[in-house]
VOGU-3710 file (C-alpha; in Angstrom, 3 decimals, decimal comma):
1> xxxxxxxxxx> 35,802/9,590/9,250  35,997/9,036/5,721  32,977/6,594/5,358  30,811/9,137/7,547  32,075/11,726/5,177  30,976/9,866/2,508  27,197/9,163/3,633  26,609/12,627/4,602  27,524/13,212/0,998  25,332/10,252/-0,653
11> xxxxxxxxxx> 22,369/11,101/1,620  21,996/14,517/1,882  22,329/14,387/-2,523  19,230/12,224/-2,282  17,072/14,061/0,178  18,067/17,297/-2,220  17,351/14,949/-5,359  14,408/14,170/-3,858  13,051/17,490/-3,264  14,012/18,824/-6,160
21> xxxxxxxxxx> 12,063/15,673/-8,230  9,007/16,840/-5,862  9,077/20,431/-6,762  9,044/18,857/-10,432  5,720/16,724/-10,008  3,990/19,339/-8,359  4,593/21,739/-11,596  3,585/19,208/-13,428  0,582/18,364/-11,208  0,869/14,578/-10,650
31> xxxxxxxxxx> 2,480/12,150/-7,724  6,255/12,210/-7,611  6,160/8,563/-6,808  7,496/7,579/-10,088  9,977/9,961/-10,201  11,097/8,426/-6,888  11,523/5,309/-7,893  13,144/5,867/-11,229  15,763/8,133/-9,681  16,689/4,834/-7,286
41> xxxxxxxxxx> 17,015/2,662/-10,468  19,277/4,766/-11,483  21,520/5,336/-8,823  21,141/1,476/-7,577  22,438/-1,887/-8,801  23,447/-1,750/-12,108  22,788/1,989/-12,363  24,553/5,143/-13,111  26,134/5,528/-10,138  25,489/3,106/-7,423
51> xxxxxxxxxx> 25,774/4,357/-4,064  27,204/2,865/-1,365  27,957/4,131/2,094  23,976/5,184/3,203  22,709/1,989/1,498  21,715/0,442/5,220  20,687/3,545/6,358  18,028/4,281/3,424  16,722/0,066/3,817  16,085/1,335/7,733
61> xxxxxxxxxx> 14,134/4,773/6,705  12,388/2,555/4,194  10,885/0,648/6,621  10,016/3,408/8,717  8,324/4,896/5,825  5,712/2,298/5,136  5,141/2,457/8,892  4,393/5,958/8,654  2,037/5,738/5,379  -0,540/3,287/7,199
71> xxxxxxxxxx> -0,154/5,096/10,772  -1,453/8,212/9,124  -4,222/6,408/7,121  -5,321/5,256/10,455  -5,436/8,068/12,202  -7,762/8,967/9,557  -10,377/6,467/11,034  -12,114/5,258/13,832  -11,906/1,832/15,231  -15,869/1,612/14,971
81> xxxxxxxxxx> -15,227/2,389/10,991  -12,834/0,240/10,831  -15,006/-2,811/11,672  -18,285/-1,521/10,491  -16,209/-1,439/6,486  -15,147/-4,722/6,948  -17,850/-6,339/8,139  -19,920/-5,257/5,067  -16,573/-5,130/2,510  -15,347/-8,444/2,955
91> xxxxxxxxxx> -17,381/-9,776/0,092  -15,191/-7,050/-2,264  -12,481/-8,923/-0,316  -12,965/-12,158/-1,747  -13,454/-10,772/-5,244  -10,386/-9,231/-5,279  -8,567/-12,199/-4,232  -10,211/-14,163/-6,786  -9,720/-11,872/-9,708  -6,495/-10,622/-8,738
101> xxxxxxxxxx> -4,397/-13,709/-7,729  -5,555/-16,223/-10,492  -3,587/-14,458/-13,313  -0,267/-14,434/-11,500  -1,106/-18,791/-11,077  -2,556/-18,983/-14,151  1,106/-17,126/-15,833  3,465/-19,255/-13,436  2,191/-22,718/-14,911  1,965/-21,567/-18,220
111> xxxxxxxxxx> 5,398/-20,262/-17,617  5,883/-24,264/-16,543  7,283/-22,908/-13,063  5,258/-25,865/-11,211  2,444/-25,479/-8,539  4,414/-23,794/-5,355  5,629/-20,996/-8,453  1,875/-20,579/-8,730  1,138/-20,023/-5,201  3,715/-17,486/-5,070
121> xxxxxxxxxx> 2,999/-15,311/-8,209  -0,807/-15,457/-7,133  0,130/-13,437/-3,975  2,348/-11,452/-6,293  -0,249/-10,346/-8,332  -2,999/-10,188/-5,348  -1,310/-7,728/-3,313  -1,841/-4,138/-3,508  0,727/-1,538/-2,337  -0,381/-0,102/0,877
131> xxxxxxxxxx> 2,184/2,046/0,728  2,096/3,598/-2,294  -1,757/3,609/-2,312  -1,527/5,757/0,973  0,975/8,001/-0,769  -1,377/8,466/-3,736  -4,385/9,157/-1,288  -2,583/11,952/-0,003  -1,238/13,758/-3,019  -4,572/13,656/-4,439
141> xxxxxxxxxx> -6,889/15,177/-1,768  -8,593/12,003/-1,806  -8,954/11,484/2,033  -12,514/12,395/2,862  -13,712/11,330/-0,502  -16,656/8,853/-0,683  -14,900/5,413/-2,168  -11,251/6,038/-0,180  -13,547/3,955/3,004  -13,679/0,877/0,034
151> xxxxxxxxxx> -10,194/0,915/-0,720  -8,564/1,238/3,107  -11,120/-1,855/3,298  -9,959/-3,847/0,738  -6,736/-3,217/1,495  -7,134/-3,510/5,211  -8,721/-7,439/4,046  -5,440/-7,723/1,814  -3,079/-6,943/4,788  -4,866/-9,007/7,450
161> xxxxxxxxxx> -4,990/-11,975/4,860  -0,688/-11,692/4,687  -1,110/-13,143/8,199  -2,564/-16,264/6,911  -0,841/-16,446/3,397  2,807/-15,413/4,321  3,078/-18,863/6,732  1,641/-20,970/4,315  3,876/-19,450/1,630  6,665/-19,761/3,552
171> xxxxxxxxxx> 5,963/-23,600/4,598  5,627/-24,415/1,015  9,040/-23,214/-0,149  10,899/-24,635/2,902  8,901/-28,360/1,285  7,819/-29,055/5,015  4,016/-29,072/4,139  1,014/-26,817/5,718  1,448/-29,060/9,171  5,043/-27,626/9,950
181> xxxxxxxxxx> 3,507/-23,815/9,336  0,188/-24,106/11,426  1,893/-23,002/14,804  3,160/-20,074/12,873  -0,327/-19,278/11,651  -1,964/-19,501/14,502  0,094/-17,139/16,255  -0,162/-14,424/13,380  -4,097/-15,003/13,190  -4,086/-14,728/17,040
191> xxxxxxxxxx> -2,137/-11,861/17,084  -3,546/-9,435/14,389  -7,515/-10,344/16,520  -5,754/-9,150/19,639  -4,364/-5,896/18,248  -7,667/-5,289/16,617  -9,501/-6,380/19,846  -7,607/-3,983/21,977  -7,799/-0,680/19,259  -11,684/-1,537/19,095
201> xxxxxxxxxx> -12,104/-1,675/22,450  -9,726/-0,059/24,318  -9,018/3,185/21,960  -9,914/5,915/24,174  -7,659/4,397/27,010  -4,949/4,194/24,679  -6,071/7,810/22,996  -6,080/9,011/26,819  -2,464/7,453/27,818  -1,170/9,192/24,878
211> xxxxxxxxxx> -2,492/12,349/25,083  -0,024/15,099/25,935  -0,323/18,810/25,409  3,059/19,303/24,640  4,087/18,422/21,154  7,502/17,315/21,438  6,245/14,269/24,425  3,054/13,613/21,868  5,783/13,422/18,924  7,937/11,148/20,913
221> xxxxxxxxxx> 5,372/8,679/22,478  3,191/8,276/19,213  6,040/7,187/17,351  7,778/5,224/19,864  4,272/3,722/20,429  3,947/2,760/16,414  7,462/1,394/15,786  7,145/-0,736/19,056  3,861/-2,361/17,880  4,737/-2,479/13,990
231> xxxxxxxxxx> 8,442/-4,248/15,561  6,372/-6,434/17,633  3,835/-7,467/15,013  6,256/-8,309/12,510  8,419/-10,433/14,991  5,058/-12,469/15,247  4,581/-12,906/11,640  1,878/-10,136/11,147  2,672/-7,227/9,024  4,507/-4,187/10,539
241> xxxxxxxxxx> 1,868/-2,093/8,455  -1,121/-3,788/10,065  -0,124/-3,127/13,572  0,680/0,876/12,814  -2,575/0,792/10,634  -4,456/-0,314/13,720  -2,204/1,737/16,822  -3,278/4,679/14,234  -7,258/3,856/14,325  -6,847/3,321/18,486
251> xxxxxxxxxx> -6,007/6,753/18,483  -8,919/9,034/18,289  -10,324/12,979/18,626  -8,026/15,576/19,408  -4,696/13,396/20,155  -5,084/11,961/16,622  -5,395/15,163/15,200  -2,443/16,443/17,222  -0,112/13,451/15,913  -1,603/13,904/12,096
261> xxxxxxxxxx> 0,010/17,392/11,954  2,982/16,389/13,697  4,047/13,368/11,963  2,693/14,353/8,493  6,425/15,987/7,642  8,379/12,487/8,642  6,120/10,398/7,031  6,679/12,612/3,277  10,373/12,075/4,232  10,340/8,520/4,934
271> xxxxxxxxxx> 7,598/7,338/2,416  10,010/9,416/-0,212  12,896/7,402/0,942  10,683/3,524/0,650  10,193/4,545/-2,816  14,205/5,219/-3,532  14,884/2,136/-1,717  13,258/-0,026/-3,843  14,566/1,680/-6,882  17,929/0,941/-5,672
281> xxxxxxxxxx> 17,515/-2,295/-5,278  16,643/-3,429/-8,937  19,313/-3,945/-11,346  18,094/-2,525/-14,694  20,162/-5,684/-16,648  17,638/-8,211/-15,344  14,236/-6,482/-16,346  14,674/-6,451/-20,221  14,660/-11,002/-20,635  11,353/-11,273/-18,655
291> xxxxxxxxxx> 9,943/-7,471/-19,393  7,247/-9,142/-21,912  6,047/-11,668/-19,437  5,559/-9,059/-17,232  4,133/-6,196/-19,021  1,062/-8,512/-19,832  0,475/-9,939/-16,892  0,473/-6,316/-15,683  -2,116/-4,942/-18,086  -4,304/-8,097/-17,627
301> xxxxxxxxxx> -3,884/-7,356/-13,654  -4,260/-3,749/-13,614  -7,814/-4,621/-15,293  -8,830/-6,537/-12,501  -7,709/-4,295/-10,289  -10,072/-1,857/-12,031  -13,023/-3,814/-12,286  -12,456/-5,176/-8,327  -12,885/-1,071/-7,520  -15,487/-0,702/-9,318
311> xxxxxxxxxx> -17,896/-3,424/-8,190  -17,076/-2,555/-4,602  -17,481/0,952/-4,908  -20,661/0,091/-6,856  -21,812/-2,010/-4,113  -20,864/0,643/-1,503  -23,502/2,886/-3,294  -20,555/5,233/-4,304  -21,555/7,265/-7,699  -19,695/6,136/-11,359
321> xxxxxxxxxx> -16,851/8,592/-10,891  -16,035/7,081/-7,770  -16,325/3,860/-8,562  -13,502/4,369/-11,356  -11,442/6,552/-9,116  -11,505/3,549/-6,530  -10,369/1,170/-8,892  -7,819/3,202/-10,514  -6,444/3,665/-7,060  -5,956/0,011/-6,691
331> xxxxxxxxxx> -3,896/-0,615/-9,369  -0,121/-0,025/-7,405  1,828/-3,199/-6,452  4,761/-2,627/-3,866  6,387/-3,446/-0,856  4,468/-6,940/0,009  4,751/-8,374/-3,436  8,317/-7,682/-3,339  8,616/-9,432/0,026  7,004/-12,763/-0,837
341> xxxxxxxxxx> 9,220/-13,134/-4,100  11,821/-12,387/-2,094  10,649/-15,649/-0,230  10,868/-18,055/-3,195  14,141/-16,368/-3,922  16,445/-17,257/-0,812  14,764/-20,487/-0,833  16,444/-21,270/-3,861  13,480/-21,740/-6,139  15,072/-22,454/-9,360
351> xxxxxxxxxx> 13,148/-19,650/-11,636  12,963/-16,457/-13,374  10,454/-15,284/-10,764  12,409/-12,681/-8,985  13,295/-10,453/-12,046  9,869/-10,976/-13,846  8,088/-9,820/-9,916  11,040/-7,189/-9,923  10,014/-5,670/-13,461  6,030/-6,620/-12,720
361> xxxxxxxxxx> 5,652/-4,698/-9,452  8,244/-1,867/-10,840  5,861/-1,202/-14,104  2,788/-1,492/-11,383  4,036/0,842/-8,963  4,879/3,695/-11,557  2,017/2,888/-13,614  -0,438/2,857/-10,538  -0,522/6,660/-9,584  -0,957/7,534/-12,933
371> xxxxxxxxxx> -3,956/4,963/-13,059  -5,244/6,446/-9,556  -5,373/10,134/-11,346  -5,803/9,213/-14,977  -8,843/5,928/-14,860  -11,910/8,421/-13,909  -10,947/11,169/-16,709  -10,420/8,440/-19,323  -13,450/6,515/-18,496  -15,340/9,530/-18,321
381> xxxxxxxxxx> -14,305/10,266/-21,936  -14,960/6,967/-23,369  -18,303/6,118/-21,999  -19,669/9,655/-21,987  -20,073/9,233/-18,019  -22,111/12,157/-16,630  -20,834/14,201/-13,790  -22,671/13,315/-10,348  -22,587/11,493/-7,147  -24,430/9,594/-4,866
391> xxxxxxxxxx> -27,100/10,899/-2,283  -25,686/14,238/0,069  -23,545/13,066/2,649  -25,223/14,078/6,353  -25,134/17,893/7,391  -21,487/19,101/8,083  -19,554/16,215/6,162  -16,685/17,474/4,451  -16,451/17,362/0,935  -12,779/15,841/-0,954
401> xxxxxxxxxx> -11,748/18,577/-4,027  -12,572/15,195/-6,321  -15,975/15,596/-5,270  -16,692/19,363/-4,245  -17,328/19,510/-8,100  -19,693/16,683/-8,453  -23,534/17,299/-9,513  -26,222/15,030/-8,130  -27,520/13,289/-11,108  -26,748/9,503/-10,227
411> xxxxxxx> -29,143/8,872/-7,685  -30,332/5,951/-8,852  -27,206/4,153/-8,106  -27,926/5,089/-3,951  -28,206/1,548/-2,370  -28,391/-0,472/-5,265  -26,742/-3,478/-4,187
//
C-alpha cells in the first residue's frame, strides 16, 4: 500500500511538473522539449531527487510515446506518398548517411577506440530522433509545410536502414562476424517490405476494418492495432517506430482523421513522458570528463545535419527558407542513438562511449528544437535571404503558418535539380 502510495505521489508530481514546464514554453513561445528533458536530469540518477517507485512505469509510457509520435506522423500521409518520397529521396538518403555517420568514425579512432567503436559512434551520429523531430513538427505548425515531406523521408530512409544496421551492429560486438547476423537481417529486411507491402497495398482494407463510428471502439482498436504491430516489429528486429509509422500511413480518409483527433491528447502525454525518461536516466557526474569530446563532435554534426536539409530540400524544389527550416529540423538525436550505445555498453566494450553518446545525444536533443525554430531566422539574417517560396501549391492546398507569410520571389529555384 505504501509503494502504490508512493507512485501515485512521484507520478502524478511529474505529469503536474510537466504541465506546468508546458504552460512555461508556450509563454515563452518555443518547444518544451528541453525543459522536459532537463527536469528528468534532475530528478534521475545522480540528480536532485531521484525517484524511485514509478521508474518502470515511466520506461513503459516512454515507449508508448515514441509509438505514438510516428503513428500520428503517419496518419499524416498516404501510403502512395509514402513511396512516391522515397523513391525520389533516397539519394538525400545516402547523403545523409555519408555526411552524418563519418564524423562519429572519424572521432572514435581518433579517440583510439578501435574499428567496431567506429561502427558504433557512426550510427550514433547518423541517426536522427524520430521522436523528437515529430514532437518539434507539431509544436511548430510545420505539418502541411512544403519541406516536412523531405524530412519524414529522410527519416523514414534512416529508420528502415536500423533494420539492416542494428544486426550488423549487434554481430560485431558479440565478435561472431557478419555470417552469425545474416539470418537476423534477413528477417528484419523481410519484415519491414512486408509491412510496407501490406500498408501500400492493402490500406483501404485495413482503413475499412478499422473504421468505427463510435469513438471509444475507433480509440480502442487503433491503438491496440499500433502497439500490436510496433510489439511485433520490434520482436523481429525492425523498429517499433517503423511499424506504427507505417499501420499510421495504412490508415487513410475519414478513419485517419477520426484517430488523429482522438489520439492527439495521449500521444502529448506519452511523448512528454519519453522525454523525462531519458532525462532520468543520465547521471549528471558522467557528462562533465567527456563533455568536450562531445560538444564538438556535436557542432561539427549538427552542420551536416544542416547542410543534408538543405541539399534535399533544394533538390525537392522547396524555396531557401525551407530548405534551412528542413535542415534545422534535422538536427535532434534521441531515442535510436541511445539504443545502439546501449549495445556496445552491455557488451562490455571497454570505452568511454556510453557517457560521451549520453552527453552527445543530450546536447543534440535540447539543442535540436531550438535549431528546428532558430536555423531559418538566423540564416535569413546572415545571408540577407529574401522572403519567398517555390511555385503555388495546386488549388485548395493548405498553407503551414511558416509559409502563409511567404512571397513568391524564388521561382527560379522550381525544379532545379
Amino acid at each position: 500500500m505504501h509503494s502504490s502510495a508512493v507512485f501515485l505521489i512521484e507520478f502524478g508530481a511529474i505529469i503536474l511538473g510537466l504541465g506546468l514546464l508546458g504552460r512555461l514554453a508556450a509563454r515563452l513561445r518555443f518547444s518544451p522539449i528541453p525543459l522536459y528533458l532537463l527536469a528528468g536530469l534532475a530528478f534521475g540518477e545522480g540528480g536532485l531527487l531521484p525517484l524511485g517507485a514509478s521508474e518502470e512505469f515511466v520506461a513503459i509510457g516512454a515507449e508508448i510515446g515514441v509509438i505514438l509520435l510516428l503513428l500520428m506522423l503517419g496518419l499524416e500521409y498516404t501510403a502512395s506518398d509514402l513511396v512516391s518520397n522515397l523513391k525520389t529521396q533516397y539519394p538525400a538518403g545516402l547523403v545523409d548517411m555519408t555526411l552524418n555517420a563519418l564524423p562519429g568514425a572519424a572521432m572514435a579512432l581518433l579517440l583510439g577506440w578501435g574499428p567496431i567503436a567506429a561502427v558504433v559512434l557512426a550510427g550514433i551520429t547518423w541517426i536522427s530522433s524520430s521522436g523528437v523531430i515529430a514532437k518539434v513538427l507539431g509544436d511548430l505548425g510545420r505539418i502541411g509545410n512544403r519541406e516536412t515531406p523531405v524530412i519524414l523521408s529522410i527519416l523514414v530512409l534512416e529508420d528502415l536502414s536500423m533494420a539492416v544496421y542494428l544486426p550488423v551492429v549487434t554481430a560485431l560486438l558479440a565478435g561472431t562476424g557478419l555470417a552469425a547476423g545474416s539470418l537476423t537481417l534477413a528477417i528484419a529486411l523481410g519484415v519491414a517490405g512486408l509491412v510496407l507491402l501490406l500498408a501500400v497495398r492493402y490500406g483501404r482494407h485495413i482503413s475499412r476494418f478499422v473504421s468505427n463510428d463510435d469513438p471509444e471502439k475507433l480509440l480502442l482498436v487503433v491503438l491496440g492495432l499500433t502497439l500490436l504491430v510496433a510489439g511485433l516489429a520490434q520482436q523481429l528486429q525492425v523498429s517499433a517506430a517503423v511499424g506504427a509509422f507505417l499501420v499510421g500511413i495504412a490508415l487513410s480518409g475519414e478513419v485517419a482523421e477520426g484517430a488523429h483527433n482522438l489520439l492527439a491528447p495521449l500521444r502529448d502525454l506519452f511523448a512528454a513522458v519519453f522525454f523525462v525518461f531519458f532525462g532520468l536516466h543520465t547521471d549528471p557526474a558522467s557528462i562533465p570528463p567527456v563533455l568536450l569530446p562531445a560538444l564538438a563532435l556535436a557542432v561539427v554534426t549538427a552542420l551536416t545535419k544542416i547542410a543534408t536539409g538543405y541539399w534535399a530540400a533544394r533538390r525537392a524544389g522547396v524555396s531557401a527558407k525551407g530548405r534551412w527550416r528542413a535542415g534545422g529540423t534535422l538536427v535532434a538525436r534521441g531515442e535510436f542513438s541511445i539504443v545502439i550505445a546501449g549495445l556496445a555498453v552491455t557488451s562490455g566494450m571497454d570505452s568511454d562511449l556510453g557517457p560521451l553518446a549520453t552527453a552527445y545525444v543530450l546536447i543534440l536533443v535540447v539543442v535540436g528544437p531550438l535549431t528546428a525554430r532558430y536555423t531559418e531566422p538566423l540564416a535569413r539574417r546572415l545571408t540577407g535571404l529574401r522572403s519567398g517560396r517555390t511555385a503555388p501549391r495546386a488549388t485548395g492546398d493548405i498553407l503551414s503558418d511558416d509559409e502563409a507569410g511567404d512571397v513568391v520571389r524564388d521561382q527560379d529555384t522550381v525544379g532545379r535539380p
